[in-house]
C-alpha positions as CSV (number, residue, x, y, z in Angstrom):
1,X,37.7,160.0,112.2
2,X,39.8,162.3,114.1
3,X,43.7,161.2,113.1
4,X,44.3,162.3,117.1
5,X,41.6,160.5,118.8
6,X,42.4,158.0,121.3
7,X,41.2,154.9,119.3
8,X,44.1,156.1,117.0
9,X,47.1,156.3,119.3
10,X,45.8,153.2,120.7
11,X,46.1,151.5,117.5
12,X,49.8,153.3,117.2
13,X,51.1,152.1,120.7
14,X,49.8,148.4,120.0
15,X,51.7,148.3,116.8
16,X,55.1,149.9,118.7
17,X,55.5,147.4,121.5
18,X,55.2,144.6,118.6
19,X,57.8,146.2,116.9
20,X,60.1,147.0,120.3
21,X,59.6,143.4,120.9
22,X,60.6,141.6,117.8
23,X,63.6,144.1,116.8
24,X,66.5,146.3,118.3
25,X,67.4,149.5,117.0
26,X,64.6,150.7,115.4
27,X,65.1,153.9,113.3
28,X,62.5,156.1,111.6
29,X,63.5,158.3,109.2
30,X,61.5,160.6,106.6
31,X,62.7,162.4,103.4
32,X,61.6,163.9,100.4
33,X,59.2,166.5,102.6
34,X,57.0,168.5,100.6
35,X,54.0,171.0,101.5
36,X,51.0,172.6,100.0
37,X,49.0,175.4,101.5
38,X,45.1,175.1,100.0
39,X,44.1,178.4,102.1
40,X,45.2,179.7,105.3
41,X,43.6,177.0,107.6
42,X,44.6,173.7,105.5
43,X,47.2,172.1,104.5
44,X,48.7,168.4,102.9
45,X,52.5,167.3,103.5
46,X,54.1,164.1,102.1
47,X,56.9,162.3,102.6
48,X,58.6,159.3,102.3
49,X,58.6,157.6,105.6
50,X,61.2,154.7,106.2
51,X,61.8,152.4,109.2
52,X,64.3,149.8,109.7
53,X,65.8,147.5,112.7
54,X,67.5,144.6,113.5
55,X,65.4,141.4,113.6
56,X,66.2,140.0,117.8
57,X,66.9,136.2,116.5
58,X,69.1,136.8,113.4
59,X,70.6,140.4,114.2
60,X,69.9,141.2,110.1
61,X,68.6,144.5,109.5
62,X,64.9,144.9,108.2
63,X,63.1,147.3,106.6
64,X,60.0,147.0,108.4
65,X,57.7,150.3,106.8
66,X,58.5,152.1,103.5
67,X,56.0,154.3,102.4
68,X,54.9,157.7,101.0
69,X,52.3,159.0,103.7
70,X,49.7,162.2,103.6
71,X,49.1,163.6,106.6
72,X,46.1,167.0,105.8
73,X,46.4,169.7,108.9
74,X,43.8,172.2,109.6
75,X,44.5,174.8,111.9
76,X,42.3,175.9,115.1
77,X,43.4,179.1,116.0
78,X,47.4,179.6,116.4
79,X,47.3,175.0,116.5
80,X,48.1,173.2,113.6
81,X,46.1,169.9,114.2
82,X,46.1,166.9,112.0
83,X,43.0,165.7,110.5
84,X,43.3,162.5,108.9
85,X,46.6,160.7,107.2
86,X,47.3,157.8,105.3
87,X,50.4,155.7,103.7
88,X,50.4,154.2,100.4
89,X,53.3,151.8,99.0
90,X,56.1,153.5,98.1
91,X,58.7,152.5,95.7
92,X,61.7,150.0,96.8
93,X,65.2,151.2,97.3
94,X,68.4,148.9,97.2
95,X,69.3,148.6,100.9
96,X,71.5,150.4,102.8
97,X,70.3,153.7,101.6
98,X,68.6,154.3,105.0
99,X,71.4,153.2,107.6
C-alpha cells in the first residue's frame, strides 16, 4: 500500500488526537539517522524514533513510542516520495535521556 495514501494518514490523525487527549507536552524526537542509496531512484533511512509526554491525570512523563523505524523512498522525477515504512522495537534507554 501506498505509505501516503489516505487510508494511512487517516490511521495517523486517529492515533494523534488519542494521544493529544490523554497527554500534554508531547515531543517527538529522532536520532541515530542513517541513509543508503540502492541506485539513483531508491533509498532506505532509519532511525530511532522517540516520543514522550506528560500523562493529563498524574502529570508523570511517559514514553509513549520508542522504536527504530524504516521508511524506503523512491523518487518520481525531482520528488522524493515515500513508499512504504515500518517500526520495529527498539532497545530501552534509562529515562531522561530524551527530555
Amino acid at each position: 500500500a501506498d505509505a501516503g495514501s489516505s487510508e494511512a494518514a487517516a490511521a495517523r490523525k486517529e492515533e494523534a488526537l488519542l494521544l493529544f487527549n490523554y497527554y500534554d507536552d508531547i515531543k517527538s524526537q529522532i536520532t541515530n539517522v542513517t541513509i543508503q542509496f540502492s541506485d539513483r531512484t531508491r533509498a532506505r533511512a532509519r532511525f530511532l524514533h522517540v516520543v514522550t509526554g506528560f500523562y493529563k491525570k498524574t502529570k508523570e512523563k511517559k514514553v509513549l513510542v520508542q522504536d527504530i523505524q524504516t521508511w524506503l523512498f523512491e523518487k518520481a522525477g525531482r520528488d522524493w516520495k515515500v513508499i512504504d515504512f515500518h517500526g520495529e522495537a527498539a532497545p530501552d534507554e534509562s529515562p531522561g535521556d530524551h527530555s
